[in-house]
N, C-alpha and C positions, 0 to 999 in steps of 0.2 A: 480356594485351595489349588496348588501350583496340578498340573499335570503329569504325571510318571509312564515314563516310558520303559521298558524291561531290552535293553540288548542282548539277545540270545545267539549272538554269533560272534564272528573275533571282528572287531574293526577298530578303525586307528582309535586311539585316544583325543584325537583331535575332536572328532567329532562326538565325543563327551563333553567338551569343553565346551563346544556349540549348544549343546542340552542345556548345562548349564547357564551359559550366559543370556539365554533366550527364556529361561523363568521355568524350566523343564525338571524336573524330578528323574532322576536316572539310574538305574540298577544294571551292573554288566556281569551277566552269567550266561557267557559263553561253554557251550557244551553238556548244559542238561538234558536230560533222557525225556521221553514225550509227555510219560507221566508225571518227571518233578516239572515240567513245564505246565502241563493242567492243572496243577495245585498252584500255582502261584499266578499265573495267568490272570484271575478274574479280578487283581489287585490294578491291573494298569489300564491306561487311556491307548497307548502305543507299544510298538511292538516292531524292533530295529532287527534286522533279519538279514542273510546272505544267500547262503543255496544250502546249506544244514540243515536250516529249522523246518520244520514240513507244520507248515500250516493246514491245517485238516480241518471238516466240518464238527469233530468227533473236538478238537482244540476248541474250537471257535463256538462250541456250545457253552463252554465252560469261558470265555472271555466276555463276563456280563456288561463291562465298565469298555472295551477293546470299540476304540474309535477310529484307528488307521491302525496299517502295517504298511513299514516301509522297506523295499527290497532293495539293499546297496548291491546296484547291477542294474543288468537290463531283463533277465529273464524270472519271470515270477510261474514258471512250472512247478514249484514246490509250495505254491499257496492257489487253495481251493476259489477261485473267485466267483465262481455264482454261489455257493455256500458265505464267503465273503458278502458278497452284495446283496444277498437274503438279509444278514443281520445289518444291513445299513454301514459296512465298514470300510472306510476307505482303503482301496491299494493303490500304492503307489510305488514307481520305478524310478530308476534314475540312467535314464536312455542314453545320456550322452556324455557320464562321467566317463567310462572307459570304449569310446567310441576310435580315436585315433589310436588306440594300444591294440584295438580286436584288427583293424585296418592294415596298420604295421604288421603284426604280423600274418597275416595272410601274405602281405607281401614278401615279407621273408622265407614262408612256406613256397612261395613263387621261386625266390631266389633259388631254394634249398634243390625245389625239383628240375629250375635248370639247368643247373648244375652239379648233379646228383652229391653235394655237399655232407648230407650223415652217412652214406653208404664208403664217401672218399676218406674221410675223417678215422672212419675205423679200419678202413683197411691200411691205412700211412700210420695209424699210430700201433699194429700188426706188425709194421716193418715190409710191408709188401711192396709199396713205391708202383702202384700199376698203373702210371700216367697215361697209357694207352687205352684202361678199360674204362674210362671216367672222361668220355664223349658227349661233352655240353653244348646246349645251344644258348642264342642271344637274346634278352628280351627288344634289345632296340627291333623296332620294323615288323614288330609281331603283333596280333592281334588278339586284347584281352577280351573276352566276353564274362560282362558283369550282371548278373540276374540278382537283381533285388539293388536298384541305386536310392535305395533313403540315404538317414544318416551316414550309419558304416558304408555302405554300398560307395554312397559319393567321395566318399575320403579316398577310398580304396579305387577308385575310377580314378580320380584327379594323380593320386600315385603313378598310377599309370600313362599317364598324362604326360608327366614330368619325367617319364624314364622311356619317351620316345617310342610309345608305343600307339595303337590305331585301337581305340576300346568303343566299343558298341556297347549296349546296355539291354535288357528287359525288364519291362515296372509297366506295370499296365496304370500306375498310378505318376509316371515321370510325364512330366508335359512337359511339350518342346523345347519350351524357354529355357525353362530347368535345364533339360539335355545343353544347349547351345551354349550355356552359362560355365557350366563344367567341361567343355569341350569333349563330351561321348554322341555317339550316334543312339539315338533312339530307334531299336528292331525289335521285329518279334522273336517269339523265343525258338523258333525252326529255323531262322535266319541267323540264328547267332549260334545255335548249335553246328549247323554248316561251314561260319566262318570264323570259329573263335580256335587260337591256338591252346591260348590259356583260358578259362573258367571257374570265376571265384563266386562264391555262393552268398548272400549277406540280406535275406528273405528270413520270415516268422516261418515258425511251422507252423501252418495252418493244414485246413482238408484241401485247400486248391494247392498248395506247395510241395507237401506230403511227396515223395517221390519224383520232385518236378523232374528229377534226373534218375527216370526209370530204364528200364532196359531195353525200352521201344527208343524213348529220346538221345540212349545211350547212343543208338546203332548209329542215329542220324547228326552223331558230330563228327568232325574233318578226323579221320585216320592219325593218330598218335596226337591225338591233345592231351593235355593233362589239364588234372581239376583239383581246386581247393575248398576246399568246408573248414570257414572258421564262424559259420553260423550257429545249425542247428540239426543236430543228430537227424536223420528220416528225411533228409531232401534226399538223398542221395541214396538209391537202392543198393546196399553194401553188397548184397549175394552179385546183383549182376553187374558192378563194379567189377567187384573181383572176374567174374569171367572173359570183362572187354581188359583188364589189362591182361590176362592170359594169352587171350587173345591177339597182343596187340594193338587193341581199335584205341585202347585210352594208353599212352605212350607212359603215364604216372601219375598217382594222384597224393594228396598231400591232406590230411583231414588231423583238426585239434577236437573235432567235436563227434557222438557213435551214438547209434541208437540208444543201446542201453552205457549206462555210465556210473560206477567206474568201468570202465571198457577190459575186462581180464582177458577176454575171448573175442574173436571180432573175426568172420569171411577174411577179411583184407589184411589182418598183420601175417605175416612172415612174406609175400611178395615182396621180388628185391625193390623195384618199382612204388612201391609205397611208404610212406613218411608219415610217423603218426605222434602227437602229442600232448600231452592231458590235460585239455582244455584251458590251454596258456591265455588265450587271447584275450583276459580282462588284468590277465598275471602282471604287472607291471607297478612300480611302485606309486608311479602317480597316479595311473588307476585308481591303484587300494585306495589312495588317500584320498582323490575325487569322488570316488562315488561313497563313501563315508561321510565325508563333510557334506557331498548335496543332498541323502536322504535325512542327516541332521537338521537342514537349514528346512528343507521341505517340509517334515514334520514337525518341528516348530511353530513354521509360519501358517500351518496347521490347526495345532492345538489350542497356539493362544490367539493369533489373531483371524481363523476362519480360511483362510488363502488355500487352496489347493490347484497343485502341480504339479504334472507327471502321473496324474490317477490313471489306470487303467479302464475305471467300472465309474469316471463322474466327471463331468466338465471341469475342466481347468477354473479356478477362479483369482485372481491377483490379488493381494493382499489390499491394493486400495479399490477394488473394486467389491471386495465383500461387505463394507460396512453400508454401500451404496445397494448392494444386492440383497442384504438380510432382509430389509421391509420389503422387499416385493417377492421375497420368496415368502415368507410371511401371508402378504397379498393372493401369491397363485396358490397354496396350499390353502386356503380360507375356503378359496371360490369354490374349490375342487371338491372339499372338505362336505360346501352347501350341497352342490350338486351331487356327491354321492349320498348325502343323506337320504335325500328326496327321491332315488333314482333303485328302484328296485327291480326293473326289467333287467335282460341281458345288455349292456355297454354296446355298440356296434363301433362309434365314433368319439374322440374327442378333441375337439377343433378348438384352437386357443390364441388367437389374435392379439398381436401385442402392437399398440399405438403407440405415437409419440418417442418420448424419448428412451424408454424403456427398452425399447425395439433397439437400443444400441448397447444394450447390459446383454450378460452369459444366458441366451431365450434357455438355453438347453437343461441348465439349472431349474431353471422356473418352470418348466414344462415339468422335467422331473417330480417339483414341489406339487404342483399344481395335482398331476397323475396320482402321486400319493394320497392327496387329498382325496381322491375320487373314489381310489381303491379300499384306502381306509376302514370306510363303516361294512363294507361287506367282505376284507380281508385284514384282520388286523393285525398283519407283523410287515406290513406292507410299509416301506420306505420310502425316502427319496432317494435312494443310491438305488432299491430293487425296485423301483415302480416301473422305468419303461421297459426292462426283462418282463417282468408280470403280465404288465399289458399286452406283450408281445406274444407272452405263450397263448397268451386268452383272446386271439387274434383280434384286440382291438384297435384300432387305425389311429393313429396321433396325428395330428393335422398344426402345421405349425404357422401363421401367418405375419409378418410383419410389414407396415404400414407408418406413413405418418401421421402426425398427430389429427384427429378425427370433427375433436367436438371441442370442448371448453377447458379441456386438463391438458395439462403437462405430458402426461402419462397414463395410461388408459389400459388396463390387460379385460380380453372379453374372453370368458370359457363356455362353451356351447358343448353340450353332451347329447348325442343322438340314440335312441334306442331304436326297435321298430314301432314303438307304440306313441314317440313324442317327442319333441327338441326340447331343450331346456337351457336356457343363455343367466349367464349372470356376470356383472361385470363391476370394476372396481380400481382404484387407482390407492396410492397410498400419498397423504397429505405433508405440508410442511413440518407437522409435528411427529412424521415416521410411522402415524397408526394408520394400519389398510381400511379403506372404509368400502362398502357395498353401496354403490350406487346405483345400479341398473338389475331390476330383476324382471325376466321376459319382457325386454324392453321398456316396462314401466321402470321411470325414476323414483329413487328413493334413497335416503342418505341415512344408514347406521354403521355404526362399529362392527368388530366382532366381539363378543362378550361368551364367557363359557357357557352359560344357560339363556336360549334366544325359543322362543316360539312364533312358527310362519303360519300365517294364514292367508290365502285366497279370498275374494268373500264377493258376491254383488254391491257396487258402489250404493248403495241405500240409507236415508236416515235412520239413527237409532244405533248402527250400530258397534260401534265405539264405546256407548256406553255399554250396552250389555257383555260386549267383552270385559269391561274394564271391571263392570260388576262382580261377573261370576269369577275375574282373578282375586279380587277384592277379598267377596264370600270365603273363598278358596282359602286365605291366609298365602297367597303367593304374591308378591311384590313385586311391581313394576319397576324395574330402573330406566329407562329408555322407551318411546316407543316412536318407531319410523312407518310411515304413511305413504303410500304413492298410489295412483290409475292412472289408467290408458285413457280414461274422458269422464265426463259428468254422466252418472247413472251405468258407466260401463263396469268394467274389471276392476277390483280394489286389491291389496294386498297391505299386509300389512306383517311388521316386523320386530316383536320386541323383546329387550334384553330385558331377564327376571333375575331374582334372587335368587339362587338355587336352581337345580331340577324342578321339574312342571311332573307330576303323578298324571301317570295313563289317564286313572277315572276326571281327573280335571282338564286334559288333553278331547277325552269322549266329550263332553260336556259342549267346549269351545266346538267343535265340531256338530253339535247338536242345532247352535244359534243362524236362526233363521239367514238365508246367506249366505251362509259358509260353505265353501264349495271344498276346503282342505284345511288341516289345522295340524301342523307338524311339531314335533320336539327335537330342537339342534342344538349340538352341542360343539364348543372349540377349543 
């Protein structure tokens, strides 16, 4: 059955036709109310979205079927994503459809403040002609300072670049090369406050951003700079804004983006010295049409063939490397699965070593899987998209290792879960035939499947007892299908591993546990 995706915002037509051609089911009801959105909602797989739809946890109860939302743009403030990522849903963004349009115009907003252009505009078309009171400066030979050189950030640097300007930068995350590549100066951010004439904004808002340009960092930039925001509302403390251009200290400033938005009210409008515009910076036609067609193509290549790109809340995966990734996530979610069965102290650690070649596929995905696995039996709405938020709150330690190839396989993942009271290792590769198999448990070898009804036992390596297990499942009326064998030496540790017909009844679980031996006799299920 094809996949449906519900478009609840306006975007191009094109990227309908992308739905379509990629095997996609698609519905466009742009502009329904919250509530005719939760009534129809738990009909689709996907969920094509702009900055309208307000994706809530209170929606997303009611989105039982809802496997992505995909946000044409960059900023996903109007979808819940840890409520998202609770139900296993992907989000995804399209970061760099309207990257050059948000860039451009910052730029322009540049242009606009040095030459006080919308304030000239109006008074020449007035009839006033007051060529005297409309005293511009140059951007050649001046110095831009760019805080935040990602994407936008770099476009919006190199801009600058090419209009003869001296641009320094602040990214605690730009490495040199980066800087030397794009021709900016890498400084810190008091160093660029001191020497920037101009100041364009192009940072997330996050809690370390939040007011990067507050009214302390205000005081400490060059006397009459002027600053631009075509980021994101709350970099920029608007109240003491507004007091450094009263003041003089910030010569103008120019902002497409405001705390609250639609911006009716704002500190900063009616200063003549300020330029403001509602939120243009993705407004552009090929914009529109970019980031339409790239969250169409993303979620697509999504739905039907596994690939995901541009998620917020899950590792990237490529569309040829998912068919290559399914069995090993398969794999880490098995191990993870065993080991939480088994594991009923508090979690402290889980350490997950991946050999061979494996170690060169998305670890992050698999760690994921694996985590879920773990979390699973003792949290079950527990995901692979929520598992390392989970374990995080529940301050468990992820330990990630990669390594080449070890011993006799290809491919080797080992998951080791630490509590205070035991380590516990189980390890497995997945075979030429795609099925994960369990080969290593607490270092003994042993070679089974995973099968949905499996019974574990420990036991003293000793004669006899083989059959009396096999007896009392016999008695029982429960069927063997499989059964896997390994120790650590002759007369040492035994364990043993096997897939049944069904569920294993408690009172015949007591029982195995009863036979002389037996040190653990577990029921697991996958």
């Amino acid at each position: 059955m094809a996949p449906r995706v519900l478009i609840s915002d306006k975007l191009s037509p094109a990227a309908v036709a992308i739905f379509k051609e990629r095997g996609v089911e698609v519905d466009v009801k742009p502009g329904l109310d919250k509530d005719e959105l939760a009534k129809i909602i738990g009909d689709y797989d996907g969920l094509a979205i702009r900055s309208n739809t307000k994706v809530t946890a209170k929606l997303l109860e009611q989105a039982t079927k809802l496997k992505v939302v995909g946000r044409a743009g960059i900023g996903v403030d109007n979808v819940d994503i840890p409520a998202a990522t609770a139900r296993g849903v992907i989000v995804m963004n399209t970061p760099f459809g309207n990257s050059i349009t948000t860039a451009e115009h910052a730029i322009a907003l540049m242009f606009a403040l040095a030459r006080q252009l919308p304030a000239a505009d109006l008074s020449t078309q007035a009839g006033k002609w007051e060529k005297n009171r409309f005293m511009g400066v140059e951007l050649t030979g001046k110095t831009l300072g760019v805080i935040g050189c990602g994407n936008i950030g770099s476009i919006a640097a190199t801009r600058g670049v090419g209009l003869k300007m001296r641009v320094i930068a602040y990214d605690p995350f730009l490495s040199l090369e980066r800087a030397a590549e794009i021709g900016v100066e890498k400084v810190e951010l008091d160093d660029l406050l001191a020497r920037a004439d101009f100041i364009t904004l192009h940072t997330p808002l996050t809690a370390q951003t939040k007011n990067i340009l507050s009214a302390e960092n205000l005081a400490k930039t060059k006397k009459g700079v002027r600053i631009i925001n075509c980021a994101r509302g709350g970099l920029v403390d608007e109240a003491a804004l507004r007091a450094a251009l009263d003041s003089g200290q910030v010569a103008g400033a120019a902002f497409d983006v405001f705390v609250e938005e639609p911006a009716k009210a704002n500190p900063l409008f009616g200063h003549p010295n300020f330029i403001a515009t509602p939120h243009l910076g993705a407004s552009t036609s090929e914009a529109q049409e970019n980031v339409a067609l790239q969250v169409a193509e993303q979620m697509s290549d999504y739905l039907i063939r596994g690939a995901i790109s541009n998620a917020v809340n899950f590792p990237s995966i490529t569309a040829e490397e998912a068919p290559k990734l399914r069995p090993f996530i398969a794999l880490a979610e098995g191990l993870g699965s065993f080991a939480g069965q088994l594991t009923h102290a508090p979690i402290e650690k889980v350490a997950i070593a991946y050999d061979g070649a494996v170690a060169d596929l998305k670890i992050k995905a698999l760690t994921s899987a694996a985590i879920a696995g773990v979390l699973r039996p003792s949290l079950q709405d527990v995901n692979v998209v929520s598992a390392p938020a989970v374990a995080a709150s529940r301050g468990i330690v992820i330990e990630e290792v990669t390594r080449a190839a070890q011993g006799d396989y290809e491919s080797f993942i080992t998951l080791t879960v630490t509590t205070k009271e035991q380590t516990r290792s189980i390890g497995g590769t997945v075979f030429h035939d795609g099925k994960p198999r369990i080969l290593s448990i607490k270092g003994i070898k042993i070679d089974a499947e995973f099968t949905p009804s499996m019974i574990y036992v420990t036991n003293e390596d000793k004669p006899g007892f083989i059959g009396r297990f096999a007896s009392l499942l016999g008695d029982a009326g429960v069927n063997i299908a499989t059964f896997a064998l390994g120790r650590d030496e002759q007369g040492g540790s035994a364990i043993a591993l096997v897939a049944v017909d069904g569920p294993v009844p408690s009172a015949v679980l007591e029982e195995v546990g009863k036979l002389k031996g037996v040190r653990q006799a577990s029921a697991l299920h996958f």
